[in-house]
N, C-alpha and C positions, 0 to 999 in steps of 0.2 A: 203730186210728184212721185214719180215711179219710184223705186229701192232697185239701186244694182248690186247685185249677186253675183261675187267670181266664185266661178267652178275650176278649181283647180284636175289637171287629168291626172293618169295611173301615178298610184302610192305617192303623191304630192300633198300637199299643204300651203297655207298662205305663205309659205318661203316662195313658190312659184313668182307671186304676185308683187313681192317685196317693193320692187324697180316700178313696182305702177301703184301701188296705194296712197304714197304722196302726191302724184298728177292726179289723181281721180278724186281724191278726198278735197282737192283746192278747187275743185268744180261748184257750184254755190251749194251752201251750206245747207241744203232743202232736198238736197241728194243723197241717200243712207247709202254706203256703200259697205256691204257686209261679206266675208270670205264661206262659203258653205264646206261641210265636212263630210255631206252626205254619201260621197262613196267610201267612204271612211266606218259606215254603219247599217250599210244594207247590201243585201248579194246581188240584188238586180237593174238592171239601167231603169226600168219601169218604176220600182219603188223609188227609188234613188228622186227621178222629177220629181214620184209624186211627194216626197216629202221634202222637197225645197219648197213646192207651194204650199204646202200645210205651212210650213214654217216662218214663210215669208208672205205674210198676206197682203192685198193690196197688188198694184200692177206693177211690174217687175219687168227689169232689164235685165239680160242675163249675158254673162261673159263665158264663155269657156274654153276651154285649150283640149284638144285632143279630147280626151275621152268625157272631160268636162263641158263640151262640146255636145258630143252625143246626149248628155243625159239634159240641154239647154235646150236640144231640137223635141227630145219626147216631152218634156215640160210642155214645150210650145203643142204639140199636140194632143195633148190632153188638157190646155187651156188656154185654149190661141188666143179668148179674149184678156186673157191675163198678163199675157206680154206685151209688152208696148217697143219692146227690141228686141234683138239677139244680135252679139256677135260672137261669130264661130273663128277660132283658131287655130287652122293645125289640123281639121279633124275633118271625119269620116263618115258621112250619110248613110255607107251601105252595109249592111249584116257581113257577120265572118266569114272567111274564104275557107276553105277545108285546109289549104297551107296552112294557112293562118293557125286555125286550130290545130292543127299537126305541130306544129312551133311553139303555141301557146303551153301545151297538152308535155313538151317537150319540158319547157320554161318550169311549168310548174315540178314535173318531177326532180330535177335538181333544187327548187325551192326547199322539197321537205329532206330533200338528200342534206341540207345544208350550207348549197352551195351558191346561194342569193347574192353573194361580194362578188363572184368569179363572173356570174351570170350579168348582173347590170353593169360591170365594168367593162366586158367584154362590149355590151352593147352602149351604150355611152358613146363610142365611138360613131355610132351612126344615129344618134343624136343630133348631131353640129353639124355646122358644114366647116369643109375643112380645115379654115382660118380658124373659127372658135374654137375646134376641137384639139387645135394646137394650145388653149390658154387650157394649163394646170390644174390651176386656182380654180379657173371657171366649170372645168370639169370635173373636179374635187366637190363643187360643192352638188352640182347634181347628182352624183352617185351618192353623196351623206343623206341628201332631202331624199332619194330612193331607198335608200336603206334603212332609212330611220322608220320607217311603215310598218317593215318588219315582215318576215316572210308571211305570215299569217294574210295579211294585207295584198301583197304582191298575188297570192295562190287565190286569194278570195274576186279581187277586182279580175282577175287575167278571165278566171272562170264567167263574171259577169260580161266582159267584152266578147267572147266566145258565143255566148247567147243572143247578143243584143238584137233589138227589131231593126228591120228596114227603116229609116226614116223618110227616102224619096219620095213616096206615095201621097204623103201630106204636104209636103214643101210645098206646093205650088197655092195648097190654098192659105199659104200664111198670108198677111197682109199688112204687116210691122215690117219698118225698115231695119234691116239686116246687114251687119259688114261682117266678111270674109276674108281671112288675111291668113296670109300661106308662106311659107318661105319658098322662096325659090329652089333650093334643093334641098327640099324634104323627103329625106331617104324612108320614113318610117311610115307617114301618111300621104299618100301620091298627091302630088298637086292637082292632079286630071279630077279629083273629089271634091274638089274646091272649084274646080272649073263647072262639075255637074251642079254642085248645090248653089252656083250663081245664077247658071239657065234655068233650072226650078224654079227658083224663087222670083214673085215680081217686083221687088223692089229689094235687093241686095247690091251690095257693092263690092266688088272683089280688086284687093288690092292684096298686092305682089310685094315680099321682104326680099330684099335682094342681099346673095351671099350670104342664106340663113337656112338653117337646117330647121328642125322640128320642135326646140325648145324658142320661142319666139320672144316667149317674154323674158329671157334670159339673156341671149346674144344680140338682140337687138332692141336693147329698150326701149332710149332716147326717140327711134321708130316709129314704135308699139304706143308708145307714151302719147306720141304726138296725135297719132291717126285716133287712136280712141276718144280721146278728149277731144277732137275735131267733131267726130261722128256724135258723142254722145251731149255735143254742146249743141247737134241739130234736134237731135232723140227728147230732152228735153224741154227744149223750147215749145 
C-alpha cells in the first residue's frame, strides 16, 4: 500500500491541509498519510523531491498544492517508478517568467526591508476568488499560516520558485494516474497550466473548482475532500 504525502505550497504547513486530514486518514487504515515539511528545509525544488523520497520509502502518492505541486512533479521525475500517483493542485509545470522573477526579486526585497505583513496582506486578496475573499476569518487565517514562516522562509522558498526546472518535458512519460484540480479563477496559477499538464499526461484527470481562487484546500473543502478520497479510493485499489 503506497504512503500519501501532502506537500503543502509557499511558507504553508499542515494548517494548509487541516480540512483534508480527517477525510483522508478515514480512507482504510493501511494508508499512511503523512504532511512533508520539505520546502521548509532545503533551497531548491530538486532537493526538496529528492528528499521526500529519501524520507518516505516505499511507493508513494503524492498531494501538492501549488508549489508543493512542482516539487510532486520533479519527485515523479526523478523516480517515476516510485510513484503510484500524483495529484497536482493549484500549480505550475513551467519554469519562471522574467515578470515573475522581476516580482519575486521585488517581494523579497521588502521581505528583508521588514515588510512581509504589508506584502502578503496585500496579496491575499488574490488568493480567493471573490466570495471567499470576502470571509475575514477565512483570510485571517491565511496571512497567519503565511506569516508564521517567517520572512526567512518567504525570501528562501520565493528564491527557490524563481529557479525551478521545467517540468513539461517528462510529463508525458509518467504512467501513474494523475488528478488535476484548479479553481476556476485562479488569479495566481493560470488555469491554462492545468489545462497543459492534462494534455501531457496520459492518464490524468482534470477537474474544475468552481468559484475558487488559488487556495483550494481552504475555500472549498467539502469539494477537495470529496474528489480526493474518490480518486485515491481508485489509486489504491
Amino acid at each position: 500500500m503506497p504512503r500519501l504525502v501532502l506537500l503543502p505550497g509557499l511558507a504553508c504547513d499542515e494548517r494548509l491541509w487541516e480540512a483534508q486530514i480527517p477525510a483522508l486518514t478515514a480512507l482504510p487504515a493501511s494508508l499512511d498519510v503523512r504532511v512533508s515539511d520539505v520546502h521548509m528545509r532545503h533551497d531548491r525544488i530538486e532537493t526538496m523531491a529528492a528528499a521526500v523520497l529519501r524520507e518516505h520509502p516505499g511507493p508513494l502518492v503524492l498531494c501538492g498544492a501549488s508549489m508543493g505541486g512542482m516539487i510532486a512533479m520533479e519527485a515523479a521525475r526523478q523516480a517515476p517508478e516510485r510513484i503510484a500517483g500524483l495529484a497536482l493542485l493549484g500549480t505550475n509545470p513551467r519554469p519562471e517568467t522574467p515578470e515573475m522573477v522581476e516580482l519575486r526579486t521585488s517581494a523579497i526585497e521588502l521581505f528583508e526591508q521588514g515588510e512581509a505583513a504589508d506584502v502578503i496582506q496585500f496579496n491575499a486578496g488574490f488568493a480567493f476568488h471573490p466570495a471567499q475573499a470576502a470571509d475575514a476569518a477565512l483570510v485571517k487565517r491565511y496571512v497567519t499560516l503565511v506569516l508564521d514562516a517567517g520572512a526567512d522562509q518567504l525570501i528562501r522558498q520565493n528564491r527557490a520558485l524563481m529557479v525551478r526546472p521545467d517540468q513539461r518535458p517528462h510529463l508525458p512519460s509518467l504512467r501513474c494516474p494523475v488528478l488535476i484540480m484548479c479553481g476556476d479563477s485562479d488569479k495566481l496559477t493560470a488555469p491554462e497550466c492545468s489545462r497543459e499538464m492534462a494534455d501531457l499526461m496520459p492518464h490524468a484527470e482534470l477537474v474544475w473548482v468552481e468559484a475558487c481562487g488559488h487556495m483550494l484546500t481552504m475555500e472549498k473543502p467539502a469539494f477537495v475532500n470529496a474528489t480526493l478520497v474518490r480518486w485515491l479510493q481508485r489509486v489504491v485499489a
